[in-house]
C-alpha positions, -999 to +999 in steps of 0.1 A: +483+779+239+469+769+270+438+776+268+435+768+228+444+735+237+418+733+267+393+743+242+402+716+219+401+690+244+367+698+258+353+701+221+360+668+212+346+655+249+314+669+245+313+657+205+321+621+218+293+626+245+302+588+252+317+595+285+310+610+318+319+640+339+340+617+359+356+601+333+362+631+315+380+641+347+405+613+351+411+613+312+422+645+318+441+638+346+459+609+326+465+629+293+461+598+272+478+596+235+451+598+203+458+564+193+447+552+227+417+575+226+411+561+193+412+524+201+393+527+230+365+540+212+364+513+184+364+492+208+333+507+230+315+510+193+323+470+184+312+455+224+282+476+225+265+451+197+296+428+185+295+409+216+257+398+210+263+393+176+282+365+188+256+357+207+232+350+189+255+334+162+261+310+183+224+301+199+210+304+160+235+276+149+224+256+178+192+260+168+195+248+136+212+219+141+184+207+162+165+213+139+188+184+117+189+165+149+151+160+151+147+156+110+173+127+117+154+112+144+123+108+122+139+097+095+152+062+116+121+059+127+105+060+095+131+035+085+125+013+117+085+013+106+096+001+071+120-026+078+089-041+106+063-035+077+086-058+059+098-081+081+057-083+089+046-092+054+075-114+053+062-134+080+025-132+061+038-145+031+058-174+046+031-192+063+006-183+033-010-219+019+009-229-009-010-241-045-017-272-047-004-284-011-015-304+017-018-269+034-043-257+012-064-294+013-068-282+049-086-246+041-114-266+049-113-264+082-125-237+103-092-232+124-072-231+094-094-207+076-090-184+109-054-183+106-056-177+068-079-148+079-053-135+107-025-140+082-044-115+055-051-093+086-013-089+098-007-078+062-031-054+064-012-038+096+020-042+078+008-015+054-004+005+082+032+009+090+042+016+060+018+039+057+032+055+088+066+057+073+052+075+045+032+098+059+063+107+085+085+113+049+057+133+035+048+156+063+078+158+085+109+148+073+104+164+041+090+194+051+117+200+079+145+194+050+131+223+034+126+245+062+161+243+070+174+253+040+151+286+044+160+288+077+202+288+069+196+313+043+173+337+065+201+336+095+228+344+068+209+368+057+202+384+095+238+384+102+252+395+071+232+428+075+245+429+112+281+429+102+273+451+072+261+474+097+290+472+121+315+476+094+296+511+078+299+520+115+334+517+120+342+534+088+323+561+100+343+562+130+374+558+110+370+587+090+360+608+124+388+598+139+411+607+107+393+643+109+397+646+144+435+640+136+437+665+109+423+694+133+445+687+154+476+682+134+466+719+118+461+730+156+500+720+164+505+738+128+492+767+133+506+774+175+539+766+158+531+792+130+516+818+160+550+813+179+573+817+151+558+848+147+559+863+180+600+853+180+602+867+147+585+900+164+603+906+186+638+896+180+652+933+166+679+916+136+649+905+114+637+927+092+604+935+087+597+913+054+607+884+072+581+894+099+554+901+081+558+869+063+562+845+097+525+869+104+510+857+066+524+823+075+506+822+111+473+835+095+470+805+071+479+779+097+452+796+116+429+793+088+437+758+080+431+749+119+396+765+118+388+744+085+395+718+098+374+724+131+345+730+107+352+694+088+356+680+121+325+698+139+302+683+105+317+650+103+309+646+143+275+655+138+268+631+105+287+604+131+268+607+160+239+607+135+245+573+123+259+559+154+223+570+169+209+552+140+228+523+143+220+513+181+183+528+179+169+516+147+193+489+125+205+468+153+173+465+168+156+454+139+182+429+130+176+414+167+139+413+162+142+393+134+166+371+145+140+371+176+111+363+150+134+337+132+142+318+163+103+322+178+092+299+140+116+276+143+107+268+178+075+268+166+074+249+136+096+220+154+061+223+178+039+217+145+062+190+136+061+170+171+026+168+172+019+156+139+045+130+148+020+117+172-006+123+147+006+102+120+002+073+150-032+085+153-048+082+121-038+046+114-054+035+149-087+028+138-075+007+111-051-014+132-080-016+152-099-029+123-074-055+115-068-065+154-112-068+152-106-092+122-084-118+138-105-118+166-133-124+150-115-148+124-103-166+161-144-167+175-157-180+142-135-215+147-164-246+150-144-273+164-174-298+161-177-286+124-135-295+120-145-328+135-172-335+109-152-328+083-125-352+096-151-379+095-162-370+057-130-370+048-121-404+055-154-423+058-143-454+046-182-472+038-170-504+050-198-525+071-176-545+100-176-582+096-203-603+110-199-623+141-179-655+135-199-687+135-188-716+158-173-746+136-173-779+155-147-800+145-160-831+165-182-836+141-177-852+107-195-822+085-188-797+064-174-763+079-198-735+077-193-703+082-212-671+085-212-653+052-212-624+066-178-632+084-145-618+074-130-648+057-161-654+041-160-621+024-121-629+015-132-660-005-159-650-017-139-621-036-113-642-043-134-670-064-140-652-096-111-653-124-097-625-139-105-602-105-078-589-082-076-603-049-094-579-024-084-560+000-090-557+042-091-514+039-093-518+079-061-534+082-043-534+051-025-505+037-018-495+004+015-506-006+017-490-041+015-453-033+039-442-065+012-447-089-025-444-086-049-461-104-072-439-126-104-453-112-095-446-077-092-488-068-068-477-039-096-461-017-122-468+000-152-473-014-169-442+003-136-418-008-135-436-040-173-425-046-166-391-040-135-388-061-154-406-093-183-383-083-158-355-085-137-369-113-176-370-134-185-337-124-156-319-133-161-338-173-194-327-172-178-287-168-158-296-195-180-310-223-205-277-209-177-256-223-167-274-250-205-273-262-212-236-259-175-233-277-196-254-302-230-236-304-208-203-306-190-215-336-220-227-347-243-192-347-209-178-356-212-199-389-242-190-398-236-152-395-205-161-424-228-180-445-254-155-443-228-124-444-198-135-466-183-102-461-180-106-424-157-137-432-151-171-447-176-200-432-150-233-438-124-210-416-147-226-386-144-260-404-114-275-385-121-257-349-157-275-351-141-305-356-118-304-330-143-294-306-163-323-317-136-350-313-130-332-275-166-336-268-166-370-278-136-384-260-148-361-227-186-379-233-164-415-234-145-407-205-171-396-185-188-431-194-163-453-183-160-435-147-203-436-148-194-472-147-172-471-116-192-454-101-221-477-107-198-506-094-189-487-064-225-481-053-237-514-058-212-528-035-216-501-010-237-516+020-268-491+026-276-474-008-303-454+008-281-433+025-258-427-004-264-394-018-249-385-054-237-347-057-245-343-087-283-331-093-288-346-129-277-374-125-295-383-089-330-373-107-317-397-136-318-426-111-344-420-091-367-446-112-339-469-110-323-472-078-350-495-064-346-517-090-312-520-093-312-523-054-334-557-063-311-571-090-281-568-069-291-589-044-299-625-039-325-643-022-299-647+007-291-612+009-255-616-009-246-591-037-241-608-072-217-591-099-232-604-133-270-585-122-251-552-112-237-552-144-269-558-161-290-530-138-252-508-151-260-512-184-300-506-179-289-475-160-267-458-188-295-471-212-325-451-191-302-420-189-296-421-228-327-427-234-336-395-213-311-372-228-334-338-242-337-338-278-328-308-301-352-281-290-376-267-313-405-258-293-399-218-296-396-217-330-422-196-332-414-160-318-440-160-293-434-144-261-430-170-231-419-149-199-401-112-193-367-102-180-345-078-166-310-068-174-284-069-149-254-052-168-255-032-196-243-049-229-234-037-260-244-059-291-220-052-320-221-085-336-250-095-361-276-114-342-272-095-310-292-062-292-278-034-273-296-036-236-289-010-204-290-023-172-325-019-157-346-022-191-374-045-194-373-073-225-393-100-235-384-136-237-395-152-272-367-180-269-349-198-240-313-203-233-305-241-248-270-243-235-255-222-253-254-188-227-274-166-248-311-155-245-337-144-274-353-110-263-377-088-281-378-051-274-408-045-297-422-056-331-389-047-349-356-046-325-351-086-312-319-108-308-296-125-287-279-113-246-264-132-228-277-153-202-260-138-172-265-103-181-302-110-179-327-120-148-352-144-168-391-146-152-410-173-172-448-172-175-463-199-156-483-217-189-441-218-204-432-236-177-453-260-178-454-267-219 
């Protein structure tokens, strides 16, 4: 029994081949039950990994919600570098000029223009934050949102084949240990069995049946034990087996992934940190470029040009008064006084009926400000000049437009009366006449403030150095300023109003007189110059020709007014372009004819 028993217990020490010689000893020594043998062997199998399981359950977890920190981090400041963009263009678009406002009067001026200029710039740099924010979104914060989903799933993954491998491991053991429990359950069985038999021997009252059945009865539990042994013996084996690759080969690999997981996410928060500073980077030169344009917008202020304009502006033309004569009043004559004087003026502009009383512009303000008068009365007579030069100019634009409208509508006739198919010829009717009532009420208009102006520069006091803006009409009175000049004034130097309204009327009669007639000269389809075309156009109407930009043409009739040039590719392709798709080079003999 003894020794049976030994033999057991050394069996199953050096199948366990977990412990030592020395622990082996004092186990012996202490006879410990199997259900403490068994739990202290679970729990060698679960702290040999279980414990660093733990672990590294915890660190990973860590991990990842730095991960979340950092995306978090990013995120406010890509939310910080949109509400400044905004804030910023905010600011822009506050001090912006308004439309028609004093502020944008001032543009003018060279200081204002510079802060115009720095105003466009900061908007510029507001979108470089914004593009900051977007690029931090793009590259970082949306790329980090994804990675962390991979990243949950791949440490779920990890630890889910951890615990799948701890848990085939303590089955194993389970069933080992149930094994180990039968043998020796059919040990006890069978030294039961053996003893039964040997008191059964030997005790004389039994018969021999009974004997040689307690002997039968010992053999099987004997056989039963060594079956068991065998399970036992095979199971051990396939155990240790697993248990070797358990600790050798799964966990290991489980750890070196979780190693390799841990290693890229370290890294890619790296990748992510640096492009953090790289997003900054790339919108440096820019910023740079908008910083360069306010200071250059701040060096190209002229405050003498500012000045100049100030003057311009509100140049007033008025000649200061002559000196004021002495009147003796001991003497029993008339008082005199110096025409030129400032109360002389006064009544002298006050004599003639029908005229309102004048006014001192030095001294006197403008009380009527609600309305103002159409011919500018309220101004000065240098500002009033400019404003009827303006006023002229700008009806001079108009009855332009209103006249190529015309000649359009015109050609655009002629096509229908020529094509009836292409459409009906009185549907221009009524838009001609319109157009020509418009032209004539512009062409009145524009005559009455010709007058003003007329008035205004015969009163002004140097009319050589009055210059007119407007080109046509400055050559237009280039044969008559002199002479007008000589009306105007009397023998004693005083202006007179009845000749400057004569020399007006002689004035408007010379430029009537001078007005082009209908041109007819290139009737004939000769060629009179080249030109070039600037823009490719595409003639689809009747009258017009297809041109590329680049080609070579030649002129066989002139613009009239109307914006559209005759060209000739050869003998048998000619029509219409327009005039500013074209460069036009005139020979020299057209010119001059």
């Amino acid at each position: 029994m003894l020794r049976r028993k030994s033999d057991f217990f050394v069996f199953r020490d050096n199948s366990l081949s977990v412990k030592s010689d020395k622990e082996a000893r004092k186990e012996e020594e202490q006879s410990p039950t199997p259900f403490e043998e068994y739990v202290y062997g679970l729990l060698q199998i679960k702290t040999t990994s279980a414990d660093q399981f733990d672990n590294l359950e915890k660190h990973t977890q860590w991990g990842i919600e730095y991960v979340d920190k950092y995306t978090k981090f990013v995120k406010e400041r890509s939310e910080i570098e949109i509400s400044y963009a905004k804030q910023i263009r905010n600011l822009s678009k506050k001090y912006q000029p308004k439309k028609n406002s004093k502020e944008e009067e001032e543009s003018k001026y060279t200081f204002c223009r510079a802060f115009l200029t720095s105003l466009n710039e900061l908007n510029d740099y507001a979108g470089q934050h914004e593009v900051i924010a977007e690029n931090l979104t793009s590259q970082i914060i949306t790329d980090l949102t994804r990675y962390l989903q991979e990243l949950k799933a791949e440490r779920k993954s990890h630890f889910h084949d951890g615990r799948k491998a701890q848990q085939q491991l303590e089955s194993s053991w389970k069933q080992l240990e149930s094994c180990k429990k039968k043998f020796e359950r059919d040990c006890k069985e069978a030294d039961r069995a053996q003893q039964h038999f040997e008191r059964m021997d030997a005790d004389i009252n039994v018969t021999k049946a009974d004997v040689e059945k307690a002997r039968q009865q010992a053999q099987v539990r004997h056989q039963m034990a060594a079956d068991s042994k065998n399970d036992y013996h095979s199971y051990l084996q396939k155990f240790n087996q697993e248990q070797h690759e358990h600790y050798y080969t799964v966990i290991p690999n489980i750890f070196q992934n979780l190693q390799d997981m841990e290693e890229k996410r370290i890294e890619r928060l790296g990748v992510c940190m640096k492009t953090f500073a790289e997003v900054d980077r790339q919108v440096l030169p820019i910023v740079g470029k908008c910083l360069d344009g306010m200071t250059s917008a701040a060096e190209g202020i002229e405050p003498k040009t500012d000045s100049n304009q100030v003057v311009e502006s509100y140049k007033s033309g008025f000649e200061p008064p002559g000196d004021v004569e002495f009147e003796d009043y001991g003497q029993a004559m008339k008082r005199t006084v110096s025409e030129n004087s400032l109360s002389n003026s006064r009544e002298s502009k006050e004599k003639p009926a029908g005229k309102s009383k004048s006014k001192l512009w030095p001294f006197i303000k403008n009380k009527n400000k609600g309305s103002v008068p159409e011919d500018f009365s309220h101004l000065p007579p240098e500002q009033r000049r400019k404003k009827l030069q303006g006023k002229i100019d700008e009806l001079k634009k108009d009855i332009q437009k209103e006249m190529d409208q015309r000649d359009a509508l015109t050609k655009m006739k002629d096509v229908y009366v020529k094509n009836p198919q292409m459409g009906d010829p009185a549907s221009v009717d009524p838009r001609l006449a319109e157009i020509a009532m418009n032209i004539e009420k512009l062409q009145s208009e524009e005559q009455k403030f010709e007058n003003w102006l007329a008035e205004v520069e015969e009163r002004m006091p140097s009319k050589s150095e009055t210059h007119r803006k407007s080109v046509i009409y400055e050559t237009q009175n280039s044969t008559v300023s002199n002479n007008c000049a000589q009306d105007r004034e009397s023998p004693d130097g005083s202006y007179t109003e009845e000749q400057s309204a004569e020399t007006q009327v002689k004035a408007v009669a010379n430029r009537t007189s001078c007005a082009p007639e209908s041109d007819d000269e290139f009737d004939e389809l000769e060629t009179i110059g080249t030109c070039k075309a600037l823009y490719t156009f595409e003639g689809q109407n009747e009258g017009t020709i297809s041109v590329t930009e680049g080609e070579l043409l030649y002129v066989i009739e002139e613009d009239k007014g109307d914006g559209w040039t005759r060209v000739r590719r050869n003998e048998e392709e000619e029509g219409y372009v327009p005039t500013s798709y074209i460069e036009v080079l005139l020979e020299t003999n057209a010119k001059d004819s």
